[in-house]
Backbone as numpy.savetxt, mean C-alpha at the origin, in Angstrom:
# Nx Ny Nz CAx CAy CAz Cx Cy Cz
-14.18 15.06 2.35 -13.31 14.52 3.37 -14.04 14.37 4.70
-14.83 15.39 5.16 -15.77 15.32 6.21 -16.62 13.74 6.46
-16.78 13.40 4.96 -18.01 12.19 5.44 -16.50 11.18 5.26
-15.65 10.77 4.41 -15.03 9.54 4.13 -14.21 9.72 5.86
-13.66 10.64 6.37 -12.91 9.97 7.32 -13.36 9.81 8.85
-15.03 9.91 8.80 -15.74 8.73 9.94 -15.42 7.41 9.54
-15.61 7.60 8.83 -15.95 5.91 7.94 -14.82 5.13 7.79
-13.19 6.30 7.90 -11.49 5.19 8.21 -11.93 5.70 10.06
-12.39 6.36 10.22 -12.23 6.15 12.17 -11.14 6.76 12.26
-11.18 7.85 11.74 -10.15 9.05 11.66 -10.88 10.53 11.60
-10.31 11.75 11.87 -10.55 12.77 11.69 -10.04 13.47 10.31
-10.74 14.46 9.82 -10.12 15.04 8.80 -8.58 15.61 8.46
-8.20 16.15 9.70 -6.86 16.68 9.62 -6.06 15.06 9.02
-6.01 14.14 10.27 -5.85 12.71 9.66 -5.68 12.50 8.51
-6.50 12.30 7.57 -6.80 11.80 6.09 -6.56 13.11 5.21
-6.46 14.02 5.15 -5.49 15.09 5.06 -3.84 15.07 4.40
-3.99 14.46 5.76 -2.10 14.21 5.86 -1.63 13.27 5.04
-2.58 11.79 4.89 -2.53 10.79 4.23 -2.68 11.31 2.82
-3.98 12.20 2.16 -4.08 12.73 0.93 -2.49 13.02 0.49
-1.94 13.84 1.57 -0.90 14.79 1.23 0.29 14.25 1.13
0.23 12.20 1.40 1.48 11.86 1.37 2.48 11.73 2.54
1.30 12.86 3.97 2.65 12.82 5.41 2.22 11.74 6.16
1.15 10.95 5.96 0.88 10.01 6.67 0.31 8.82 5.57
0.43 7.24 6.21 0.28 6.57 5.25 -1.31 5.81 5.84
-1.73 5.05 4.88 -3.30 4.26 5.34 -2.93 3.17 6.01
-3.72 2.47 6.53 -3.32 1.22 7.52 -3.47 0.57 6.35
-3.44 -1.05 6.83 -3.81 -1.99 5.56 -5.35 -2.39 6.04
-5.40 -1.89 7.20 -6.88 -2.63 7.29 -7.73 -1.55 7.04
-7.64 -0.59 6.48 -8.75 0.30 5.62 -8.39 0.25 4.47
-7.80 -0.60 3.93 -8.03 -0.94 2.39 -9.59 -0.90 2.10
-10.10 -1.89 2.78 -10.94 -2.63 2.31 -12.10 -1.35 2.31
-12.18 -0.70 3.99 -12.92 0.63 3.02 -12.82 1.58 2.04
-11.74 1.86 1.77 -11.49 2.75 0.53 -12.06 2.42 -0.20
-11.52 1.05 -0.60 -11.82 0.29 -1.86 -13.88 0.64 -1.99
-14.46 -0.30 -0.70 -15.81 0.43 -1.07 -16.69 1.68 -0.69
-15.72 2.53 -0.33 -16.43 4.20 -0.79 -15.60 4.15 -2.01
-14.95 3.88 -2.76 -14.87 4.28 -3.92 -15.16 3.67 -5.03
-15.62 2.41 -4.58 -15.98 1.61 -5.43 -15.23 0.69 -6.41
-13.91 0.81 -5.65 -12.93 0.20 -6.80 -11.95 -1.60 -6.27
-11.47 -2.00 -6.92 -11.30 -3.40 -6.11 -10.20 -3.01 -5.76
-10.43 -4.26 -4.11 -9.68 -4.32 -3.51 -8.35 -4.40 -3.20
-8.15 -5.71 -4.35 -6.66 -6.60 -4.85 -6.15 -5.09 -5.36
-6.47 -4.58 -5.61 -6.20 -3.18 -7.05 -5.29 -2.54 -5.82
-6.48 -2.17 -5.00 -5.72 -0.99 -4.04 -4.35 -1.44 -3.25
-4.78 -3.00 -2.86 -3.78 -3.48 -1.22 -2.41 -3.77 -2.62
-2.40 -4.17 -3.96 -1.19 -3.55 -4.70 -0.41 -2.34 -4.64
-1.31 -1.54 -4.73 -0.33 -0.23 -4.65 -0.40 0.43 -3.11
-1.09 -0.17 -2.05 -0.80 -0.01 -1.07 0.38 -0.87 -0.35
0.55 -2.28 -0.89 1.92 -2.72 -0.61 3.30 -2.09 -1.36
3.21 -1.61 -2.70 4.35 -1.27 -3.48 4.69 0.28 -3.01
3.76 1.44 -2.53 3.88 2.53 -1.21 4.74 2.32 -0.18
4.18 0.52 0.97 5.06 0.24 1.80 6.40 -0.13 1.00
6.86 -0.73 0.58 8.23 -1.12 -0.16 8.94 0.10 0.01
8.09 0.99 -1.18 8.92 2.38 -2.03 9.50 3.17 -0.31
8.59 3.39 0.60 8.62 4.03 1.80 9.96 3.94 2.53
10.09 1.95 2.41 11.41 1.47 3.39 12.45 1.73 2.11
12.33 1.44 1.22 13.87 1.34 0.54 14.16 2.22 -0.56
13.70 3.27 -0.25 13.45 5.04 -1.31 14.91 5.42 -1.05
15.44 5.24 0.21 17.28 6.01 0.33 18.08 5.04 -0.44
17.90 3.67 -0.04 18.70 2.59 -0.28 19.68 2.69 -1.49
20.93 2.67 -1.72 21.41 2.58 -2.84 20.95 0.97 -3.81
20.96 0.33 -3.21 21.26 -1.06 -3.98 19.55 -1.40 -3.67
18.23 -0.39 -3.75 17.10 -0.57 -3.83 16.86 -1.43 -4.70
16.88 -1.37 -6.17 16.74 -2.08 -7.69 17.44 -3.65 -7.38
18.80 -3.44 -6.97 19.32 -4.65 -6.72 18.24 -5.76 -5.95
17.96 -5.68 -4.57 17.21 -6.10 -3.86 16.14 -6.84 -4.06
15.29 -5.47 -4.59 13.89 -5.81 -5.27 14.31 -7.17 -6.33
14.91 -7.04 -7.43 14.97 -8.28 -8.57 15.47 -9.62 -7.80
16.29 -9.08 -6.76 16.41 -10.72 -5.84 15.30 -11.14 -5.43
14.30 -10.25 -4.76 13.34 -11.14 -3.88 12.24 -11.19 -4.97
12.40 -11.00 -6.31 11.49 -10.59 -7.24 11.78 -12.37 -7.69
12.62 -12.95 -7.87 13.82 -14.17 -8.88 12.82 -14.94 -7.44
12.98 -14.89 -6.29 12.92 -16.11 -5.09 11.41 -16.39 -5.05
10.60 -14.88 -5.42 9.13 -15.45 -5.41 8.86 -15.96 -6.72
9.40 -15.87 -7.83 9.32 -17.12 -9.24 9.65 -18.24 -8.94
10.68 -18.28 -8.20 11.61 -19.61 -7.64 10.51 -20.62 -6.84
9.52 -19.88 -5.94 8.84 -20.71 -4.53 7.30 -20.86 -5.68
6.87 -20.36 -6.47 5.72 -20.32 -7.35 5.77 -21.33 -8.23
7.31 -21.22 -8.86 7.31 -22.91 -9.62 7.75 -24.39 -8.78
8.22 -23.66 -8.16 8.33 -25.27 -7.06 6.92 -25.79 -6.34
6.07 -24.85 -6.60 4.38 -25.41 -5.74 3.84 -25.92 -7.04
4.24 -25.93 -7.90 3.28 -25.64 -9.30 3.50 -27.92 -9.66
């Protein structure tokens, strides 16, 4: 942890918190994660967007509902470009 969180421009306690779930990553250190760890990018900023989602709409009752609407509108705008 000492060497990776110069490298987000953070302190250890910092990236810590993030390990631990009390704090979240920016989106613009995706891209380092991705290469200290060597893993792709697209891979990570996925489950770093589906984190943000889960984050805002974790209380929500009608969460599931929601999601399959805006899930139907981005099929909807994908075949209309196509």
């Amino acid at each position: 942890m000492r060497q990776v969180a110069p490298l987000l421009e953070m302190d250890t306690a910092q990236l810590s918190k993030i390990e631990k779930e009390l704090r979240r990553l920016k989106r613009e250190q995706i891209p380092t994660i991705a290469h200290i760890l060597k893993a792709d990018e697209d891979e990570l900023l996925i489950l770093w967007m589906a984190d943000q989602i889960h984050a805002m709409i974790k209380d929500e009752k009608l969460a599931n509902e929601a999601i399959q609407v805006k899930e139907e509108k981005i099929k909807f705008k994908k075949s209309k470009k196509k």
